[in-house]
C-alpha positions in Angstrom: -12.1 -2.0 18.9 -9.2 0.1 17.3 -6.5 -1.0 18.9 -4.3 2.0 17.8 -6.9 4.4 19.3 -4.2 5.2 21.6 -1.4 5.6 19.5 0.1 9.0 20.8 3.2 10.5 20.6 2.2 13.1 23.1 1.5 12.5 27.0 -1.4 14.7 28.5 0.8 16.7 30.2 2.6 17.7 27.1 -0.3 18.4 25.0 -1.0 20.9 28.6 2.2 22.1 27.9 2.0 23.0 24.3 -1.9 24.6 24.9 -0.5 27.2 27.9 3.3 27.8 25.4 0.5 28.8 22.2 -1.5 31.1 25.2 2.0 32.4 26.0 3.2 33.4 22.4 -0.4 34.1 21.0 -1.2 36.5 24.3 2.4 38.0 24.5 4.4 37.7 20.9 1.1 38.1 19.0 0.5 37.5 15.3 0.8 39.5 12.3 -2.6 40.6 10.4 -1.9 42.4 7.6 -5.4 43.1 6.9 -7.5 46.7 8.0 -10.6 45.4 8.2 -9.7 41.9 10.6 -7.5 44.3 12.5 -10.9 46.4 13.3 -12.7 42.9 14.1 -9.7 41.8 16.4 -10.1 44.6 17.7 -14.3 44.9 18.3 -13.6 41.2 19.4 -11.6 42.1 22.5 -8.3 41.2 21.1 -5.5 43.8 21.5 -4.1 45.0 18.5 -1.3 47.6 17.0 -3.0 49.1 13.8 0.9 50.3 13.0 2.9 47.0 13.3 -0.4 45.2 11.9 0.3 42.9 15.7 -2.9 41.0 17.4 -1.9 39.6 20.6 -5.0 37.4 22.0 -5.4 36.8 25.9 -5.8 33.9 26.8 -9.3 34.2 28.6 -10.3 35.1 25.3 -8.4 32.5 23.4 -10.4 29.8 25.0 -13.6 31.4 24.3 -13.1 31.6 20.9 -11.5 28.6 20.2 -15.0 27.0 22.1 -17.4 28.4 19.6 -15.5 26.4 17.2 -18.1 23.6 16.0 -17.6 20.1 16.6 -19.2 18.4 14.1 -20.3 20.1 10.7 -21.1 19.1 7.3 -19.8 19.5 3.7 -21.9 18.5 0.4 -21.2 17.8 -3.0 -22.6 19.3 -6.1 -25.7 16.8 -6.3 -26.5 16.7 -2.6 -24.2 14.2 -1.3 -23.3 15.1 1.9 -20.7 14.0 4.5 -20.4 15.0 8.5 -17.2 16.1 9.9 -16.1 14.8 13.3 -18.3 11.8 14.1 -14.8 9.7 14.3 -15.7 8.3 10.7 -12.5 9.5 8.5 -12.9 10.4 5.3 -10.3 10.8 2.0 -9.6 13.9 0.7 -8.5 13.7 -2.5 -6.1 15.4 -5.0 -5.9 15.7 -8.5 -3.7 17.4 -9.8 0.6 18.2 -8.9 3.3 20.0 -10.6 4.9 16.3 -11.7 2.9 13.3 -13.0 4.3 10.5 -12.1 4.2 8.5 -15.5 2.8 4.5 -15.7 4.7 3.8 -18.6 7.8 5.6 -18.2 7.6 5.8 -13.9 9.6 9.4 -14.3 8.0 12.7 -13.5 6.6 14.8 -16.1 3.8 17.7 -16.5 0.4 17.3 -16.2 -2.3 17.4 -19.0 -5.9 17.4 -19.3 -6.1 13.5 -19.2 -4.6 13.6 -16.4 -7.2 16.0 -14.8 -10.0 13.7 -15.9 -8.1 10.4 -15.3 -8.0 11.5 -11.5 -11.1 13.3 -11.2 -12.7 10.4 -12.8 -10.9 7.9 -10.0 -11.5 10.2 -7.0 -15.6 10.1 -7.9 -15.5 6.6 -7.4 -13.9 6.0 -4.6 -16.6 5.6 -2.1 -14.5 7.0 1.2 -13.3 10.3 -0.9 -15.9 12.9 0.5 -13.6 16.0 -0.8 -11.4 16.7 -3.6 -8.5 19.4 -4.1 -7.6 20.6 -7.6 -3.6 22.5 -7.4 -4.0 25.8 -9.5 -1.7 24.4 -12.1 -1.7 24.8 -15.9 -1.6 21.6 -18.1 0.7 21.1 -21.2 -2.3 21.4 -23.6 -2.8 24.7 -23.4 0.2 26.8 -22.8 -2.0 30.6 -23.0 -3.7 32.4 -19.9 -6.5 30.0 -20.0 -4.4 26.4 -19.6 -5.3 26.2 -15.6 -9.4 27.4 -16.5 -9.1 24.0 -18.7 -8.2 22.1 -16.4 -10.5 23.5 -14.1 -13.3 22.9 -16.3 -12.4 19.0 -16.9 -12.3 18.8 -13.4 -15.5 20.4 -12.6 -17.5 18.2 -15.7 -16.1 15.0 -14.2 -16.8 15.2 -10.0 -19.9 15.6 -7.8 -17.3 15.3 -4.4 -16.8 18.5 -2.2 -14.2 21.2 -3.5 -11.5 22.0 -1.4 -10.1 25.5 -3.1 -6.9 26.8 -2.9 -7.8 30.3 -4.8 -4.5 32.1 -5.6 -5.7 35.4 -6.0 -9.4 37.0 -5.3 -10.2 37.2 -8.9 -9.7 33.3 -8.7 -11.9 33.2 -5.2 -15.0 35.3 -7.4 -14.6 32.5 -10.1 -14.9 29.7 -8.0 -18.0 31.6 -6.0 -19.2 31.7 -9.7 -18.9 28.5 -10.4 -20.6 27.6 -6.8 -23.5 29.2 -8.0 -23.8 27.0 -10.8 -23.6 23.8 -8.6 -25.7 24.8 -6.4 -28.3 25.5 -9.2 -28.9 29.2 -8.3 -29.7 28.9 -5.0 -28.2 30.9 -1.9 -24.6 29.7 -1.2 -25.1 30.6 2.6 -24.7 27.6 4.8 -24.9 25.7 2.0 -21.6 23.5 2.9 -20.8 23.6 -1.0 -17.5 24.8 -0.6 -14.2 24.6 2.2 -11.8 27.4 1.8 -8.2 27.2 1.7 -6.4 30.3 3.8 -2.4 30.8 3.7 -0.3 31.1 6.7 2.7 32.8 5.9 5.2 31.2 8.5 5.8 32.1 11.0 3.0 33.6 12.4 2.0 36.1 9.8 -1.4 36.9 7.5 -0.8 38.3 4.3 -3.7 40.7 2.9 -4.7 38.5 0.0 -5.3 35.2 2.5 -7.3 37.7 5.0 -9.5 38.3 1.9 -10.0 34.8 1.6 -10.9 34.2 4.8 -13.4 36.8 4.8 -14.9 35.6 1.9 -15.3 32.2 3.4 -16.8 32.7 6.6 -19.4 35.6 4.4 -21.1 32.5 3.3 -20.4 30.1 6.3 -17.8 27.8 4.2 -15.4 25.9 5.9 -11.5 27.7 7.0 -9.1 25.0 5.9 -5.4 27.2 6.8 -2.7 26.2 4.8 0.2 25.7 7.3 3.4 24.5 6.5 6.3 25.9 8.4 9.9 24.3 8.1 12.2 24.1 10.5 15.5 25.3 10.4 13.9 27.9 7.8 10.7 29.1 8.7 10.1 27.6 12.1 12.7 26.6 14.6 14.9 23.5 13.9 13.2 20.5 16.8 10.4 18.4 16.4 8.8 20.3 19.3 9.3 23.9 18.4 7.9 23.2 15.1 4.8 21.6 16.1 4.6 24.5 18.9 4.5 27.0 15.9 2.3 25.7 14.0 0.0 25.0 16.7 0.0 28.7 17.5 -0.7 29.7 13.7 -3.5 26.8 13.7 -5.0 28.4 16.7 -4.8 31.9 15.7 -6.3 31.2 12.5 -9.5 29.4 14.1 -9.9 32.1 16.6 -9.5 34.9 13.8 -12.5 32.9 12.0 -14.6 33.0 15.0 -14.0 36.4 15.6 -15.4 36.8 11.6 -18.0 34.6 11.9 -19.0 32.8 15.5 -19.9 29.1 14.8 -17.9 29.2 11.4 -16.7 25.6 10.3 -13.0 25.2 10.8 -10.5 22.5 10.3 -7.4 22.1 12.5 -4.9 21.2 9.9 -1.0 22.1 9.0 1.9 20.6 6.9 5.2 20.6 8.9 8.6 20.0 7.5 12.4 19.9 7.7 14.7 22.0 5.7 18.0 19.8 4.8 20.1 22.3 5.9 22.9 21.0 3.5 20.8 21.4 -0.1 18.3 24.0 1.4 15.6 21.6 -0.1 12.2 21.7 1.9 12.0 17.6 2.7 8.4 17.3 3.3 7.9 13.6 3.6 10.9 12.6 6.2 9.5 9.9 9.1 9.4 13.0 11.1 6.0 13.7 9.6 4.8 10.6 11.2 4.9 11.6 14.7 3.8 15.6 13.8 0.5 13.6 12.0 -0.4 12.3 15.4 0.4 14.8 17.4 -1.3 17.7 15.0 -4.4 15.7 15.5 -3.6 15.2 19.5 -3.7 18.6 19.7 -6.9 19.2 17.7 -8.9 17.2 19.7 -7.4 18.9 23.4 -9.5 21.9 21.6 -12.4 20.1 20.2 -11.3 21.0 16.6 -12.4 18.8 13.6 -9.2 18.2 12.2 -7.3 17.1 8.5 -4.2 14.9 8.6 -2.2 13.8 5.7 -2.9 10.2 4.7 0.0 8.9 2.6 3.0 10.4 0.9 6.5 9.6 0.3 10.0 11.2 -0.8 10.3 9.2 -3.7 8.9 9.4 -7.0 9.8 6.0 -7.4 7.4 2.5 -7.0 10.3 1.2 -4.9 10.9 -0.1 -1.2 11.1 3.6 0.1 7.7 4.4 -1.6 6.1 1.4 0.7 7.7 1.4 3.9 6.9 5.4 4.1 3.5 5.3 2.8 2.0 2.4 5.0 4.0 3.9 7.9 2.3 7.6 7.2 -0.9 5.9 6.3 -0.8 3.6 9.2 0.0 7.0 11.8 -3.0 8.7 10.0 -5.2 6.5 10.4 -4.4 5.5 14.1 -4.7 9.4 14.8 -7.8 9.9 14.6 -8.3 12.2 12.2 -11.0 14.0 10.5 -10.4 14.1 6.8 -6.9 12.0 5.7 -5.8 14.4 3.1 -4.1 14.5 0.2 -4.8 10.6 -1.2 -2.2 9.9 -4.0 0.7 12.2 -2.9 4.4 11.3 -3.4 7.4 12.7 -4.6 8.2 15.0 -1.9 4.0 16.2 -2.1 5.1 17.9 -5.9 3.8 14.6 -7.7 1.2 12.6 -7.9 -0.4 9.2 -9.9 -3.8 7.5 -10.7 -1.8 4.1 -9.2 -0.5 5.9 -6.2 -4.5 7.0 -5.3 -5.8 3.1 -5.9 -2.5 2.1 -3.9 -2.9 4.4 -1.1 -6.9 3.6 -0.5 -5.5 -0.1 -0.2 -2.8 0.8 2.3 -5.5 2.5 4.0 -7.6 -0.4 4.5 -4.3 -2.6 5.4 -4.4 0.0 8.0 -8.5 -0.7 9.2 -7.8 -3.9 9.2 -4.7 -3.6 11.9 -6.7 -1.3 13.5 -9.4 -3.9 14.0 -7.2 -5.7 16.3 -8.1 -9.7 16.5 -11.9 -10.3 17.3 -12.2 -12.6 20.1 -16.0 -13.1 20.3 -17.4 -17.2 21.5 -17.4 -18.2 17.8 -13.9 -16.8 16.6 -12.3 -18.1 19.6 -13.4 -21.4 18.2 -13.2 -23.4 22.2 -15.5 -26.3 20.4 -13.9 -26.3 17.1 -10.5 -27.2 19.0 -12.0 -29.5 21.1 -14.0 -31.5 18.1 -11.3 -32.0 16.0 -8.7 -32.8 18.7 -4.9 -33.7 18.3 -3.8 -34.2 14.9 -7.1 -33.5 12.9 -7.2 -30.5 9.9 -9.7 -27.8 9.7 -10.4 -28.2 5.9 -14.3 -28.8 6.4 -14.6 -27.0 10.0 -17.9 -25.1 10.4 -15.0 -21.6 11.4 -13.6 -22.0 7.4 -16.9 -22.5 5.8 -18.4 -19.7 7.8 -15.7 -16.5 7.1 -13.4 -18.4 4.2 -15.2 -15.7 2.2 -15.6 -13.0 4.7 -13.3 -10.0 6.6 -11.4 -12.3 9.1 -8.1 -12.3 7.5 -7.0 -9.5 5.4 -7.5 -9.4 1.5 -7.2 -6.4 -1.4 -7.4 -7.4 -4.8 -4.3 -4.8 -5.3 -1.8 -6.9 -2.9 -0.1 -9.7 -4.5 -1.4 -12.9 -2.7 0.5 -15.0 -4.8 3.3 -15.8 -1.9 5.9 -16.9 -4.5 4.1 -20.4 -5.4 2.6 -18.9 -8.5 3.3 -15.8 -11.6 1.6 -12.6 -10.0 1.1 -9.4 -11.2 3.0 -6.8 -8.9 0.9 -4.6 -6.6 1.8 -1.3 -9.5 0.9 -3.9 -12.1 -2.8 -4.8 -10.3 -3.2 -0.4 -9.5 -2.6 0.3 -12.8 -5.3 -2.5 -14.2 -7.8 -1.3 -11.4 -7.1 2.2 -12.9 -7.8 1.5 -16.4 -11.2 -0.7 -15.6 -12.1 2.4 -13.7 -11.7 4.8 -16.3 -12.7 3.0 -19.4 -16.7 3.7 -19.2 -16.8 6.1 -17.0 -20.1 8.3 -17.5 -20.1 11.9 -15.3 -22.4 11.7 -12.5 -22.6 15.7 -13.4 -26.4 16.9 -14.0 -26.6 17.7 -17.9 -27.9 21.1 -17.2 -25.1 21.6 -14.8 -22.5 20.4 -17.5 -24.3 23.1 -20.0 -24.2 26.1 -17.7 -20.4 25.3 -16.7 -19.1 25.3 -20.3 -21.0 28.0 -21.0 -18.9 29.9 -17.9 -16.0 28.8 -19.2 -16.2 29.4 -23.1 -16.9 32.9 -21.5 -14.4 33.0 -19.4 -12.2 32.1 -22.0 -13.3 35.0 -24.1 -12.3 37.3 -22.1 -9.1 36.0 -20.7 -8.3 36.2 -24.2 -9.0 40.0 -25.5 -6.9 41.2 -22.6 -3.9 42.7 -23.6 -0.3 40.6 -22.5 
């Protein structure tokens, strides 16, 4: 049994309380859709809406409706096949690959990414066994400094994974390329309902839909791919400055979005997911990885399941760039509140320095913190055998347990916790640290590595690209 199943941070009666204030602000304040054609589909849908002030207001009646046809379980595929389903209460890693800092091995300071890193990553994320999506940042790489750097990238990525794509497209033009590419993984056949692909749509907090991310949306749901929103409001900036009024907001702009994508497409896949913060109202900087985000993890995904809603939480992550005390203490503790939540997908495996950076040693290091986390999930097993009654009693006052049947039996197995990235060497003998052992694990993962990627597939992708390429170039600055 999971014995922090029932870590909550919520009661039932405020998770009642934070479903009727979203009815309240979603029914009465509204949101803003500043998009014609989902304003005509509001509309059609039986929402009210103000053509002039772009405002959908969303009765509740309706609300719960929508938010019903939501599905429960759904699943997502990679580029050979591999698929995964969403919502059986198995979590699974989402994975990213790429941030605007590397965190350096050799010189443990931030600096830009490059096309090694790309592959490094991809290469790491396609092995880990839990990883069932991966999510590439639309950044360019220090390579390559013309119009084409982040289409490198891209392509290393895409040569090196057979994992889901999670796509954060950052303009339609980048949403056709990716559709493109689909194609191409999916060897020509029809991306509808394919699962091939989830879709990443921007919430402009608060409460707001910018044209470009309505495009997206619509897009997504065209050929049944799962709505992923990208919500991150901050308080004291963009949302209001209390634990519970941010979480309120971002609950309404989570619950808008999936009922928008119903209205699009009934039956569409959806995650409940969002990225809350605190401005430091001193520096202005956005601090994304306070302890605060600890208790909005396990609340966000309280809240998703009082609808029903498959749900993302964020796995890991820390303020620090640095392989220090800080780094640890937040990282288990996030990975620790994501795990106990419940959640879905754990997203965004490897994340640290404030979620701008990222490492090959923090992905190996963060899978293990995860499993630290399994295993004090587990609880202590108290079945006839471990409770070892007639061991005790056999060997009696003052006897050892060197040869007892119990040590033979699991001195090899799960009882007791053990990752071959922990250092187990309790002071009594030289140890490598736990960076030391990540980075080692990192380099025998990478060193014959061999892409699962079809040849044919390989082929038809360059091919794209070197087109691509081509054309990116003759345009004039």
């Amino acid at each position: 049994m999971n014995v922090f199943s029932r870590m909550t941070v919520l009661s039932d009666n405020q998770i009642e309380q934070f479903q009727k204030a979203t009815e309240d602000i979603l029914e009465n304040t509204g949101f803003s859709v500043e998009h014609a054609e989902l304003l005509q589909i509001a509309r059609k849908a039986g929402a009210k809406v103000e053509e002039a002030g772009s405002r959908v207001r969303i009765p509740a009646p309706l609300l719960r409706d929508l938010l019903a046809q939501v599905p429960r379980t759904f699943r997502v595929r990679g580029a050979v096949g591999n698929e995964f389903t969403i919502g059986t209460g198995t979590p699974y890693f989402l994975a990213i690959v790429t941030d605007p800092w590397i965190i350096d091995y050799k010189t443990q300071q931030p600096r830009r990414p490059c096309l090694s890193d790309l592959r490094r990553h991809t290469t790491i994320a396609q092995q880990l066994d839990a990883v069932a999506m991966i999510s590439r940042m639309d950044f360019p790489v220090t390579d390559c400094d013309d119009a084409t750097s982040s289409l490198r990238a891209l392509e290393v990525h895409l040569l090196n994974h057979t994992k889901h794509n999670l796509v954060c497209a950052a303009s339609v033009e980048s949403m056709r390329e990716w559709l493109d590419l689909m194609r191409i993984l999916n060897r020509g056949s029809d991306l509808k309902g394919s699962g091939l692909m989830t879709c990443a749509v921007g919430i402009l907090s608060p409460l707001t839909l910018k044209g470009l991310n309505g495009d997206l949306l619509l897009d997504a749901c065209k050929y049944d791919f799962t709505v992923s929103p990208t919500i991150c409001p901050m308080a004291g900036t963009t949302a209001p400055y209390s634990l519970a009024s941010t979480l309120l907001q971002a609950n309404c702009e989570a619950v808008f979005t999936a009922a928008l994508t119903q209205m699009v497409n009934p039956g569409n896949p959806y995650f409940y997911t969002m990225g809350l913060s605190v401005s430091d109202m001193r520096s202005g900087y956005d601090l994304y990885y306070t302890l605060d985000k600890a208790l909005w993890k396990i609340a966000g995904v309280q809240l998703a399941k009082s609808y029903g809603i498959p749900c993302t939480v964020e796995c890991g992550g820390t303020l620090t760039y640095r392989y220090d005390p800080q780094n640890g203490a937040e990282g288990i503790l996030f990975m620790l509140g994501a795990f106990a939540s419940g959640g879905d997908i754990l997203a965004g495996l490897g994340s640290c320095h404030n979620a701008n950076g990222m490492s090959a040693e923090m992905m190996v290091i963060q899978q293990a913190w995860f499993q630290a986390a399994q295993f004090l999930g587990r609880g202590i097993r108290t079945d006839d055998l471990r409770l070892g009654i007639e061991n005790i009693r056999q060997a009696g006052p003052g006897a050892h347990f060197l040869e007892d049947d119990l040590t033979l039996k699991f001195l090899r197995g799960d009882e007791f916790f053990k990752n071959e990235i922990f250092d187990f060497g309790g002071g009594y003998e030289p140890s490598l640290s736990m960076l030391e052992r990540a980075h080692e694990k990192v380099e025998n993962m990478t060193a014959d590595y061999r892409s699962p990627v079809p040849e044919s597939i390989q082929e038809d992708l360059r091919r794209y690209f070197h087109d691509l390429y081509v054309r990116k170039a003759s345009r004039p600055n």
